[in-house]
N, C-alpha and C positions, 0 to 999 in steps of 0.2 A: 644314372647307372655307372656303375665303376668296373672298371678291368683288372684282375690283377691276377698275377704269372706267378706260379710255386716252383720252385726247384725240386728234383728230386725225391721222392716221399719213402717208399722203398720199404713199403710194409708196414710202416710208424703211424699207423691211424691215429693213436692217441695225442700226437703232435699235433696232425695233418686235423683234428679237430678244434685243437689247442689254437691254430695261429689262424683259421676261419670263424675263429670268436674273436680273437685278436685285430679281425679286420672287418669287425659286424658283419659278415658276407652273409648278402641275401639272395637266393635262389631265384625269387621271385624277380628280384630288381637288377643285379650284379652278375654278371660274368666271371670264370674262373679258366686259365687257361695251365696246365698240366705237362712241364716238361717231360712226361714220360717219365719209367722206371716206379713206374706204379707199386712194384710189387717186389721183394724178395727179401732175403736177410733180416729184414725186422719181422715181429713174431704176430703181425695182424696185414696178411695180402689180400684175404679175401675178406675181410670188412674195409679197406682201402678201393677193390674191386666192385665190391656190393654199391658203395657209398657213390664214389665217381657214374658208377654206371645211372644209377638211380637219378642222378644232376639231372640226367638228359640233357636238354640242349641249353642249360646253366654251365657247363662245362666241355671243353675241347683238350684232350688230353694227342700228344700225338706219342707213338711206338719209340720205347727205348730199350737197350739191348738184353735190360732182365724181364721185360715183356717179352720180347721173343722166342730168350730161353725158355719161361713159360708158354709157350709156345709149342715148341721143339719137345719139350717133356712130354707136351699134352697127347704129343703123336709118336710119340716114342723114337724119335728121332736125336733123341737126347737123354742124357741118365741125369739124377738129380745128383746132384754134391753135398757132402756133410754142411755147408753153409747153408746151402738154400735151406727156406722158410716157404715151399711151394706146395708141398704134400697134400696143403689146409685146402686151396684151391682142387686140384685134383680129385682131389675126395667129397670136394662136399656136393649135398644135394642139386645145388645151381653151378655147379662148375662148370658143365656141358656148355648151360649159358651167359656164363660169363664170358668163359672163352672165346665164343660165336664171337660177342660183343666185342673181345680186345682185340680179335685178328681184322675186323672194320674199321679199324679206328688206322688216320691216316701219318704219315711221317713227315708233313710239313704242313704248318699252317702260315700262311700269310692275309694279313688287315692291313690293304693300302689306307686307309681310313686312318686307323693309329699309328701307321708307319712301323709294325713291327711284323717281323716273321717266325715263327717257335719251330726249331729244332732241337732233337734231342743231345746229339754227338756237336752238332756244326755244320755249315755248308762248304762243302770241299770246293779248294782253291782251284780248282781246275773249272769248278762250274760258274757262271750266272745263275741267279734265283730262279731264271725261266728254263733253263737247263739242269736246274734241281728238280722242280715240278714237272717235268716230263718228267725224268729219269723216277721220283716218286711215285707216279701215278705207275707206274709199268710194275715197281713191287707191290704198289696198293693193290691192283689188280689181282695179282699170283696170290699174295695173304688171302685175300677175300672170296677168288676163285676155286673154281676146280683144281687148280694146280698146288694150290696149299697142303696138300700132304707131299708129296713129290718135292716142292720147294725149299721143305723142314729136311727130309732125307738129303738134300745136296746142298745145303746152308752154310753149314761149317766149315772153316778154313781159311786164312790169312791170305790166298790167292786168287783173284790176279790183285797185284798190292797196287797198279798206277791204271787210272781210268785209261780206256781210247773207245772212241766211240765206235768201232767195230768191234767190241765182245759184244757174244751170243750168248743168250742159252743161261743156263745154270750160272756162268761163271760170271756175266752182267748181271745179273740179277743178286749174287752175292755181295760183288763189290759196291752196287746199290745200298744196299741194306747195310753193310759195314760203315759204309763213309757215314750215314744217314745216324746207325746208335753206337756204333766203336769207336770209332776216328778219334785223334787227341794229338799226333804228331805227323807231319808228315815234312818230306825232303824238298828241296827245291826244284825237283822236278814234278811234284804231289803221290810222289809213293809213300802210300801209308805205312805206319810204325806200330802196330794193334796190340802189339803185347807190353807195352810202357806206359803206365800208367804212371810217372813219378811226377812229381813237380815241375815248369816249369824253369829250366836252368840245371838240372839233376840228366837229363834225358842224353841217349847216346851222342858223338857228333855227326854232326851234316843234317840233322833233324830242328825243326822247329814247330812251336804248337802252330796248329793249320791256320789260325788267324793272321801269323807273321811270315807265313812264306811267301817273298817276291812273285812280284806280278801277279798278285790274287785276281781272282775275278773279281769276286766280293757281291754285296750284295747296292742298287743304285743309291744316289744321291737321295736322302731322309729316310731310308729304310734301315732298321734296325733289327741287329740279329738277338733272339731271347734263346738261351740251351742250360743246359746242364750238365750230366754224366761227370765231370770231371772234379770230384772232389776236392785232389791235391794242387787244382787250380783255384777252389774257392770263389767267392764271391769276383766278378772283374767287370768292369765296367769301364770302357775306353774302347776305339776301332770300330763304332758302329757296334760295338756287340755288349750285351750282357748277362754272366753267366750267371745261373744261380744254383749251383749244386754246392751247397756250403756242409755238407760231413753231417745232414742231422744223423743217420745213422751210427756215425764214428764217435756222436759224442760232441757233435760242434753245432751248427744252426740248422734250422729250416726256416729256409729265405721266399719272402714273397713282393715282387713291385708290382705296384699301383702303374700301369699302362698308361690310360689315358688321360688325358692335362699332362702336369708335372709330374714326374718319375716320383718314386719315392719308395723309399723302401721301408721291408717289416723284419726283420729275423724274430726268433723263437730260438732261446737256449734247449739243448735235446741233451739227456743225461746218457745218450749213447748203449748198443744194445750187445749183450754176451752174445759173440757167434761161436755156434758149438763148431768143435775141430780145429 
């Protein structure tokens, strides 16, 4: 049986078929693990939707930040943008159940077994892996709950930007879910920077990507971090971590490593997709 982790897919079925021929993946035999961002801007989310879901238990995708959004739209707690590619979802006959399916699906996976952990964003420097999966399980819970419409209405917003473990309410529960599929830069105190998306070295001062900010927690000794979301970071491997959101969207790769044994990696060239607006 083989393991192996996809970066970012983001509506690109046509790839995301392309590089699981590329890796003989077998449903039957093989496991497939899903950094999240399943869906948006490329012009097939609900055959990426359809497809992952149908895996079953061939595949572990966990929530990134344009699942959400999809999300937040579903409930009207969010307006679509000229970018999104979400409409297809919304509308079609199994949308309802899709949907069900993608607000289940969890924000962190950890296989002490393979020594890896899958997040979408990163694990914030403020936390231990065991104080990620608390703090996870308490949003899985609201997604998957009762509280799932209510928690789309009070989701949005950049605030509170620095963990402490006494927020309440709405505003824990936000900066959960931000640090878990937004996060990309934060200060040396772990105040997040959500609206910088740039590279690496481009980003304001007093900031660093989350994996370099002093005195991290991080995550223990042979446990490795697997994420995505960060395009303008690209593929990176070093620090315990490795990312795989390599731009297929933009036009650059769709990256997949082989987990278990020896690491290894797959990209897939992607001719990159016209976002209208």
């Amino acid at each position: 049986m083989a393991v192996y982790c996809i970066g970012d897919i983001q509506g690109c079925h046509s790839e995301f078929l392309r590089l699981l021929e590329m890796l003989e993946f077998d449903p039957g035999r093989d496991r497939l693990w899903l950094t999240g961002d399943l869906v948006n801007r490329g012009p097939q989310s609900l055959d990426v939707l359809r497809h992952v879901r149908d895996l079953g238990d061939a595949a572990i995708t966990v929530l990134g930040n344009h699942d959400i959004h999809l999300l937040a739209a579903w409930t009207g707690a969010s307006e679509l943008k000229n970018t999104d590619t979400l409409a297809q979802v919304l509308s079609a006959p199994d949308g309802e159940e899709l949907l069900e399916w993608l607000r289940h699906q969890p924000l962190i996976h950890r296989d002490d077994r393979l020594g890896y952990t899958m997040l979408h964003a990163g694990l914030y420097p403020r936390w231990t892996l065991e104080q990620a999966a608390v703090c996870a399980a308490e949003a899985e819970t609201a997604l998957a709950g009762d509280d799932f419409r209510p928690l789309m209405d009070h989701l949005y917003g950049n605030e509170p930007s620095i963990w402490s473990d006494t927020l309440q309410g709405w505003d824990r529960l936000r900066f959960i879910i931000n640090a878990f599929t937004r996060m990309r830069y934060c200060d040396a105190e772990g105040r997040l920077l959500l609206d910088y998306k740039g590279s690496p070295g481009s980003q304001p001062p007093g900031y660093l990507p989350w994996f370099q900010v002093p005195r991290r927690a991080g995550p223990p000794p042979g446990m490795t971090l697997v994420t995505g979301h960060w395009s303008t970071l690209g593929f990176y491997e070093q620090d315990g971590l490795v990312a795989l959101d390599t731009g297929c969207l933009w036009g650059g790769q769709l990256t997949a490593v082989r987990l278990d044994g020896e690491r290894r990696r797959y990209s897939l060239d992607c001719p990159g997709i016209m976002i209208p607006g």
